[in-house]
ROPA-8315 format. One record per residue (C-alpha): z, x, y; residue number from 1. Coordinates in Angstrom, 1 decimal. Layout:
+--------+--------+--------+-----+
|      w |      u |      v | seq |
+--------+--------+--------+-----+
|      Z |      X |      Y | NUM |
...
+--------+--------+--------+-----+
// end
This chain:
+--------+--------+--------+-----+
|      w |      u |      v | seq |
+--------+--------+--------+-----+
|   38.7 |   18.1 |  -29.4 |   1 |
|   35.5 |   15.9 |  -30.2 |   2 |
|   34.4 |   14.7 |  -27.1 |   3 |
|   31.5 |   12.8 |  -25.9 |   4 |
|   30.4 |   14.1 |  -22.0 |   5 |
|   28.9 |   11.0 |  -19.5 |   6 |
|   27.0 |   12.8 |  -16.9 |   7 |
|   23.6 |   12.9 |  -15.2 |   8 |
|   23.0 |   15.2 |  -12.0 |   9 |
|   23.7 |   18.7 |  -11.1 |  10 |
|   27.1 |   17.9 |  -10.0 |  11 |
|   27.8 |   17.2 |  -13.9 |  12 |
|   26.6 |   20.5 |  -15.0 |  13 |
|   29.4 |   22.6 |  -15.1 |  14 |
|   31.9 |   20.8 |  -16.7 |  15 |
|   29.3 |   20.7 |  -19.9 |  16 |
|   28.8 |   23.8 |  -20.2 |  17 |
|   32.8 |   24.8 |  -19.9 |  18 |
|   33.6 |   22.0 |  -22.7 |  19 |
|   31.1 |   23.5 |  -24.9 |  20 |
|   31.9 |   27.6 |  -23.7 |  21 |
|   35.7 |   26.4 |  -24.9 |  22 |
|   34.7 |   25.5 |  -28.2 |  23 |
|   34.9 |   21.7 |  -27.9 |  24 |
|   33.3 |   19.2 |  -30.0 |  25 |
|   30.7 |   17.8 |  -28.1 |  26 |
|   29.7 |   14.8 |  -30.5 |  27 |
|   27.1 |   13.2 |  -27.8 |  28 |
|   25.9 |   13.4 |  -24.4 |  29 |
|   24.9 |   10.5 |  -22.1 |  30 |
|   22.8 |   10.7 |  -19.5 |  31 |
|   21.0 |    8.3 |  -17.4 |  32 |
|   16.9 |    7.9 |  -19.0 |  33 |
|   13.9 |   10.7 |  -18.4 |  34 |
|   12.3 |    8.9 |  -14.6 |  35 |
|    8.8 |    9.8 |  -13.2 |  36 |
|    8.9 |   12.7 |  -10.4 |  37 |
|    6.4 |   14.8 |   -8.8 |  38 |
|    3.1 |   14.2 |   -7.8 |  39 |
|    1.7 |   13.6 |  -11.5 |  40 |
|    5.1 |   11.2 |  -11.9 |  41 |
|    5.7 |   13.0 |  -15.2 |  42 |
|    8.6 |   11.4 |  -17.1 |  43 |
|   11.6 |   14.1 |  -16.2 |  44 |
|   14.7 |   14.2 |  -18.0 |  45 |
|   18.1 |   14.8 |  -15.6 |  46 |
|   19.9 |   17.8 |  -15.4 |  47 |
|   22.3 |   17.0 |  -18.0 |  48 |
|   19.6 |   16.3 |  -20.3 |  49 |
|   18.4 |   20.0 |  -19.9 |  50 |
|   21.4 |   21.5 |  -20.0 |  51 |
|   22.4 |   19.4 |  -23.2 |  52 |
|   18.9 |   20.1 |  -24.6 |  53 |
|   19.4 |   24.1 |  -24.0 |  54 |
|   23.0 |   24.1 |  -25.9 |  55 |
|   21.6 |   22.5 |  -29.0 |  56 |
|   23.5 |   19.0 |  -28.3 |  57 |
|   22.3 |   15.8 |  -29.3 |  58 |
|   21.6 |   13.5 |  -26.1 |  59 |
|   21.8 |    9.7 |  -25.7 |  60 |
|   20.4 |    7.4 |  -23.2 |  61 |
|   20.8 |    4.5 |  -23.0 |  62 |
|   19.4 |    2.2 |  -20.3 |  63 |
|   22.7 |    0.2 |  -20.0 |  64 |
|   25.7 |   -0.4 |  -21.7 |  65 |
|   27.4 |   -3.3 |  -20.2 |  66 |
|   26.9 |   -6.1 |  -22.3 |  67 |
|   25.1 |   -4.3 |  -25.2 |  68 |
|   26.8 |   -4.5 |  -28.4 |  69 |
|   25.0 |   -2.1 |  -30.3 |  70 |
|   25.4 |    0.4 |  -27.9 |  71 |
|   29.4 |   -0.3 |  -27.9 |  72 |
|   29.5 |    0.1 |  -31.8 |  73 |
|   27.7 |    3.1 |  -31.9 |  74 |
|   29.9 |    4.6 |  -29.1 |  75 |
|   32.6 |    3.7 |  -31.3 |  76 |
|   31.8 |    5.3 |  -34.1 |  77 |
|   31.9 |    8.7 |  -32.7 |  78 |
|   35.5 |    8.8 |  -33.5 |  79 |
|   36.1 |   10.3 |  -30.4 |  80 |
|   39.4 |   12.0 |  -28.9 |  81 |
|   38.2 |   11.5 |  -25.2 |  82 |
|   35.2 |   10.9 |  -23.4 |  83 |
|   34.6 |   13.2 |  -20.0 |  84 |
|   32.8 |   11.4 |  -17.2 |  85 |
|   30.8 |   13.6 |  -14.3 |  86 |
|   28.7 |   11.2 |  -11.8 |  87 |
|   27.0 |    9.5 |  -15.2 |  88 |
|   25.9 |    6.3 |  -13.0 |  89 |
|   26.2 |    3.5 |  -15.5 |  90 |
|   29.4 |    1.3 |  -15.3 |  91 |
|   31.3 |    1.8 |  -18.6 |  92 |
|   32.6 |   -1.3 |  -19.9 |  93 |
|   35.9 |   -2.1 |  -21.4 |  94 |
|   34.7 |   -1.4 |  -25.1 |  95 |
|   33.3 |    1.8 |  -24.2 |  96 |
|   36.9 |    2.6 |  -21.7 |  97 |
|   39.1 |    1.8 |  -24.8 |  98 |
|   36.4 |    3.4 |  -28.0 |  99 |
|   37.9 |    7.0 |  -27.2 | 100 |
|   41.7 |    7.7 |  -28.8 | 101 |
|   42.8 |    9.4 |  -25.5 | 102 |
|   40.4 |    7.0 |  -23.3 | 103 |
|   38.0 |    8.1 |  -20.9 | 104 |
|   38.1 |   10.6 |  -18.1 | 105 |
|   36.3 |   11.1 |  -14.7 | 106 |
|   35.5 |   13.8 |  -12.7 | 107 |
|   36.0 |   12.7 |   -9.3 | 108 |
|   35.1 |   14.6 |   -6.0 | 109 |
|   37.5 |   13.4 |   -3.5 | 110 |
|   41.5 |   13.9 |   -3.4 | 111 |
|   42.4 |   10.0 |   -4.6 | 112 |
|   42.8 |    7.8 |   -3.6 | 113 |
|   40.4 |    8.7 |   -0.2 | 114 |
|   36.7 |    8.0 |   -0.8 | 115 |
|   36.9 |    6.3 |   -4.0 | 116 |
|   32.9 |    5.2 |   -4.5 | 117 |
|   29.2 |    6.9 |   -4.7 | 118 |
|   29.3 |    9.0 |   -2.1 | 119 |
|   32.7 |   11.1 |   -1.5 | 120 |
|   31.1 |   14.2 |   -0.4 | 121 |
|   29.0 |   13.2 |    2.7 | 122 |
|   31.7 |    9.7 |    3.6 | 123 |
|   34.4 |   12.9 |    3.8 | 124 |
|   32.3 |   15.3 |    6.3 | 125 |
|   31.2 |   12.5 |    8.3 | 126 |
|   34.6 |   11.6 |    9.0 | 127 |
|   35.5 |   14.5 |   10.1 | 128 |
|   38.4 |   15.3 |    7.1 | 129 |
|   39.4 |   18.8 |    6.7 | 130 |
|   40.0 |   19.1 |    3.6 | 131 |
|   38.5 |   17.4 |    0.0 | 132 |
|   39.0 |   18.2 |   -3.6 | 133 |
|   38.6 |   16.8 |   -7.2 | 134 |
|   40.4 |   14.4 |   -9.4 | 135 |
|   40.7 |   14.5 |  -13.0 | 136 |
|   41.1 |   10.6 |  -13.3 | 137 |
|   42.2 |    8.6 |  -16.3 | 138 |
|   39.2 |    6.1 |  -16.2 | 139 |
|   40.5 |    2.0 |  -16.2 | 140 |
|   38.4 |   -1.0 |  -15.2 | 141 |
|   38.6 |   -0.5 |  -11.5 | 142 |
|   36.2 |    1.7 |   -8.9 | 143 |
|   37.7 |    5.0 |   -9.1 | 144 |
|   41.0 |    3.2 |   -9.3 | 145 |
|   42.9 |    5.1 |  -13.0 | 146 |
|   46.0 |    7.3 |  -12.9 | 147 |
|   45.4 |   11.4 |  -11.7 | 148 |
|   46.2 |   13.7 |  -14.3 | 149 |
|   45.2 |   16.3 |  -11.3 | 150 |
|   44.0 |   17.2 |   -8.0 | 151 |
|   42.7 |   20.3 |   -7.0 | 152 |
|   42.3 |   20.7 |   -2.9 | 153 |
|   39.1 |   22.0 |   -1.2 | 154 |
|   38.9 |   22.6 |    2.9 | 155 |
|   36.2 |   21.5 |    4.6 | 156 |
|   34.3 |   24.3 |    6.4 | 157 |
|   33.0 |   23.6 |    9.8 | 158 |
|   29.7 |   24.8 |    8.9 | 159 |
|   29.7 |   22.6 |    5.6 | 160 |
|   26.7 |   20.3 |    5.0 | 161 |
|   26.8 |   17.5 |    2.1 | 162 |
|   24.5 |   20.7 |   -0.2 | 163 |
|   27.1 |   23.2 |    0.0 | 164 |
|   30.3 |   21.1 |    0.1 | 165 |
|   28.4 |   19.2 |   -3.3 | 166 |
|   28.2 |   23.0 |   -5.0 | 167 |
|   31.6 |   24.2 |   -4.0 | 168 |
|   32.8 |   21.0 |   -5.9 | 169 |
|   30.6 |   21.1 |   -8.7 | 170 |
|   31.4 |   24.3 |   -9.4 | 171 |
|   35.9 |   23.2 |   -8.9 | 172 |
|   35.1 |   20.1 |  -10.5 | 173 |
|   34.7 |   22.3 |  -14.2 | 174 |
|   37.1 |   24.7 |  -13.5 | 175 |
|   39.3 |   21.7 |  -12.7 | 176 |
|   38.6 |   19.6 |  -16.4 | 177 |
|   39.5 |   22.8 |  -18.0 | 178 |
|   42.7 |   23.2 |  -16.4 | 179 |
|   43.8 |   19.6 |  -16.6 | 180 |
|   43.1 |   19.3 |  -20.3 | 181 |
|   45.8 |   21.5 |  -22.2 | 182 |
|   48.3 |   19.0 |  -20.6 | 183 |
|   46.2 |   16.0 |  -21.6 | 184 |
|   45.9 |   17.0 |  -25.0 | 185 |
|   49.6 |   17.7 |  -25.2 | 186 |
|   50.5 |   13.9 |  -24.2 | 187 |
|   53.6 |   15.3 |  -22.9 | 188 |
|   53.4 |   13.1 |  -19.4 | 189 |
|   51.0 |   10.5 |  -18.2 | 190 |
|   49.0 |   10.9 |  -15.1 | 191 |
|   50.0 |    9.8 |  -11.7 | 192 |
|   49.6 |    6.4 |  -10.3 | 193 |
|   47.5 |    6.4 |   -7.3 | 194 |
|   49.0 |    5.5 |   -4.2 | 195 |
|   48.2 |    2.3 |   -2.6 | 196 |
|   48.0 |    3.5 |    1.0 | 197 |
|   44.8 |    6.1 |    2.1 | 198 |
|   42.7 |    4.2 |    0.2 | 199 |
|   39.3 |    4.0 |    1.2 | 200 |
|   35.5 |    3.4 |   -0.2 | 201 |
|   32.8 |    5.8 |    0.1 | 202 |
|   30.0 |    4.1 |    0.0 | 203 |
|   26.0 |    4.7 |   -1.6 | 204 |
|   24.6 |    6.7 |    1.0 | 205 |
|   21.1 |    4.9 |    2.7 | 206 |
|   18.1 |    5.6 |    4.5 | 207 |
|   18.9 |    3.7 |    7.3 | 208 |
|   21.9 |    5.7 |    7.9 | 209 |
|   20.0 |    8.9 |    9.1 | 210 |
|   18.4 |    8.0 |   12.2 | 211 |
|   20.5 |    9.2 |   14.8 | 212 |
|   22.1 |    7.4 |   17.5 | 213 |
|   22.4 |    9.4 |   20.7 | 214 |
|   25.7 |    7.4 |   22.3 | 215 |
|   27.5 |    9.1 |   19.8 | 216 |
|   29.7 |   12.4 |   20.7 | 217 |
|   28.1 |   15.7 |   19.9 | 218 |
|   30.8 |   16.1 |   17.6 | 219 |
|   29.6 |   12.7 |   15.7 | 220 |
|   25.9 |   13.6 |   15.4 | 221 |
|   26.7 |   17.2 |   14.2 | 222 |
|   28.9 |   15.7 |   11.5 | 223 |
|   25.9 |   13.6 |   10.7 | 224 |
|   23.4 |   16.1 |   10.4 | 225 |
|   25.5 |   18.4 |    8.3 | 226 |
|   26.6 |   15.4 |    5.8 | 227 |
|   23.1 |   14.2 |    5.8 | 228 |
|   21.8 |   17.9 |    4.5 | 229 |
|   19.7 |   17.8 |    2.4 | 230 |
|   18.9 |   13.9 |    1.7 | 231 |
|   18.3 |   11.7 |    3.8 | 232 |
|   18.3 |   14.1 |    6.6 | 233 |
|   19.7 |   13.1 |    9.5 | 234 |
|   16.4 |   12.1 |   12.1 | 235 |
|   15.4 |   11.2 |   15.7 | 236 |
|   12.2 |    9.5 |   17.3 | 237 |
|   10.0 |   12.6 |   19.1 | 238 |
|    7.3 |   10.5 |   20.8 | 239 |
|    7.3 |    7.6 |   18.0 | 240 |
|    7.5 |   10.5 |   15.4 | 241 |
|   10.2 |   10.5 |   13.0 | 242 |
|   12.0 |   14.1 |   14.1 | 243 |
|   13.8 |   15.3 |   11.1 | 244 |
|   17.1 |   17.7 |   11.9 | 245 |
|   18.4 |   19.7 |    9.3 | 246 |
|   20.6 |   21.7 |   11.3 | 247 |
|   22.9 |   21.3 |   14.7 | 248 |
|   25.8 |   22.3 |   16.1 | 249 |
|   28.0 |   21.1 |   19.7 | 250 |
|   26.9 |   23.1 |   22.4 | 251 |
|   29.5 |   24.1 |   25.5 | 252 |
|   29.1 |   22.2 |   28.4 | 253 |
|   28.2 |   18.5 |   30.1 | 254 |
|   25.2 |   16.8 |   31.4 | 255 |
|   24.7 |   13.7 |   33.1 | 256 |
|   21.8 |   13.1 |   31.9 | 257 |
|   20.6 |    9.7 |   29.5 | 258 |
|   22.0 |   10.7 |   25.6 | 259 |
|   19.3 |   11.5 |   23.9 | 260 |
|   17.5 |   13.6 |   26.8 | 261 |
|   16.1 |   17.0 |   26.5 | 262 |
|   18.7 |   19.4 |   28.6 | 263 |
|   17.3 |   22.4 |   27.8 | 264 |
|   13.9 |   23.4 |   25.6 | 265 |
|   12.5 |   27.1 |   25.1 | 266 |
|   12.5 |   29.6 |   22.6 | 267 |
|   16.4 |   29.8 |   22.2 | 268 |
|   16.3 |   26.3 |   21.1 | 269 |
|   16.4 |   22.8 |   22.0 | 270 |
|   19.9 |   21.1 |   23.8 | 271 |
|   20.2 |   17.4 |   24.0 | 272 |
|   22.6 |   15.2 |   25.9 | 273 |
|   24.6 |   13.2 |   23.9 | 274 |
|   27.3 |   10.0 |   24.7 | 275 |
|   29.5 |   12.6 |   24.6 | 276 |
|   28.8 |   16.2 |   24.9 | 277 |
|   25.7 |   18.5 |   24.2 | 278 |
|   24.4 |   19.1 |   20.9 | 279 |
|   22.2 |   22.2 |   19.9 | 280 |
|   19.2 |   21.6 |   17.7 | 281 |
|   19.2 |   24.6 |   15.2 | 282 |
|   16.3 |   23.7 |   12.7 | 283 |
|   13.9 |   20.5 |   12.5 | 284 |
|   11.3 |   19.4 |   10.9 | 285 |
|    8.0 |   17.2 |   12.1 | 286 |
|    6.1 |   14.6 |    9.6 | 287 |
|    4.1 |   16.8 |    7.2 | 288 |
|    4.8 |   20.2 |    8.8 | 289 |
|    7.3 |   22.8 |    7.3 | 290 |
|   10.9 |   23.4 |    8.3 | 291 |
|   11.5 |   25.5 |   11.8 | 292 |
|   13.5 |   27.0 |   14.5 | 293 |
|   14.4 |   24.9 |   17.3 | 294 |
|   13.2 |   27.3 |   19.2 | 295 |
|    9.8 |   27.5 |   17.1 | 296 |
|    9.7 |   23.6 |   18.2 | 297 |
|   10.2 |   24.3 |   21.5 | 298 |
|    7.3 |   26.5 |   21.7 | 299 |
|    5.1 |   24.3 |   19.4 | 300 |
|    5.6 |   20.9 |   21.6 | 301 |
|    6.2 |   19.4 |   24.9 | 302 |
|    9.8 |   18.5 |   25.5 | 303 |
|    9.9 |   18.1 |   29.5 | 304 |
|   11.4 |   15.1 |   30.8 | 305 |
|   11.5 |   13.8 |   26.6 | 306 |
|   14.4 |   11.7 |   25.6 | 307 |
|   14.7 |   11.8 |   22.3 | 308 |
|   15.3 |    8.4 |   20.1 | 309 |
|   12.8 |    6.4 |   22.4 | 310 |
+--------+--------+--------+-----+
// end
């Protein structure tokens, strides 16, 4: 098939590299423009860009393609069978949807039509689901709306954080394409209508969103930190300094103590009271300093009569 890919981060990898392993005709790749990063803000190009860079492909990047014209009628002339889509972060617009014979498919990571939106992986741990997956979704003009041509199911392990859950799917979401594309190219059905009810949006994660609120359950905040790892990082207030947790788990037992209160600090670790239920601190970090034990915390800093969040 000639193909053009639509990706940009890791998550898109993959799927690249298993189009062009397969022999495909990879005509083009989008990606989202080289940015500044690091300390000398070097323009960087995105992992797709690499990856299409190291298999010899030729790379396109624009800065938008709503509205653009040019960009449509280049698009077009491609002469494309399909276009893939993997977390490319530009809204494709109707010209672009309809340029590809066979249209345009996305690589979604939830099981549709739950957490259509940004942010699928960490909206599906934080809510406590079980289980997740990936969609092979005919693209239309909607958010994550199109018809399924497949859904391939994931569970949710309890000590799953937004990092790990993100490369179990990256890695499902290629092996996924491939499987779904033999019946695609075949046109002997059309892909499933979503269903209207479980719909939900999983919205951009923000900053704001990691500071952690200590009436929550243990249960709650533990789904936090683990969604949160490893941006934006869920984060407390340790005597006005922003407390950054990386890892946490409930912890047996009850307190009537204030949530947010130190139960228990010393070199096992560090247990605070919560609105509901203890939570264990397992690994933190403190402004400017390097990742440690709880316990190494413990030892490090004053946490008697601390409450935590004040």
């Amino acid at each position: 098939m000639r193909i053009a890919f639509m990706g940009s981060p890791d998550f898109s990898v993959p799927a690249l590299r298993a189009l062009h392993a397969a022999g495909h005709e990879i005509a083009a790749v989008y990606c989202q423009p080289p940015k500044p990063a690091g300390r000398g803000q070097k323009e960087t190009p995105c992992p797709v860009h690499r990856a299409a860079l190291e298999l010899g492909l030729p790379v396109r990047h624009p800065a938008r393609l709503k509205r653009d014209e040019a960009e449509h009628a280049a698009f077009a002339a491609l002469d494309l069978d399909v276009a893939v889509v993997a977390a490319y972060g530009l809204i494709l617009p109707q010209a672009v949807l309809d340029a590809p014979k066979l249209g345009c498919l996305n690589i979604h990571a939830s099981l549709l039509p739950r957490w259509r939106g940004a942010a699928p992986i960490q909206r599906a741990i934080l809510a406590g689901d079980r289980e997740t997956g990936v969609c092979i979704m005919q693209m239309d003009a909607g958010l994550d709306t199109g018809p399924v041509w497949s859904a391939e199911s994931l569970a949710i392990e309890d000590d799953d954080t937004g990092g790990s859950l993100h490369d179990k799917l990256t890695v499902l979401g290629g092996q996924a394409l491939m499987r779904a594309l033999p019946a695609i190219m075949a046109a002997k059905s059309g892909p499933a209508p979503q269903p209207g009810e479980g719909a939900c949006y999983a919205s951009k994660l923000d900053k704001s969103e990691a500071m952690i609120d200590w009436n929550d359950s243990a249960e709650a905040i533990a789904r936090r930190v683990r969604a949160f790892n490893p941006w934006p990082v869920a984060e407390t207030l340790y005597k006005d300094k922003r407390l950054r947790i990386w890892m946490a788990r409930p912890e047996p037992g009850v307190s009537k103590a204030p949530p947010g209160s130190v139960v228990c600090g010393d070199k096992h670790g560090v247990v605070v009271a919560t609105g509901d239920g203890l939570l264990r601190l397992l690994q933190v970090q403190m402004p400017g300093k390097r990742n440690v034990t709880a316990g190494e915390f413990a030892n490090a800093y004053p946490l008697a009569d601390v409450c935590l969040g004040s």
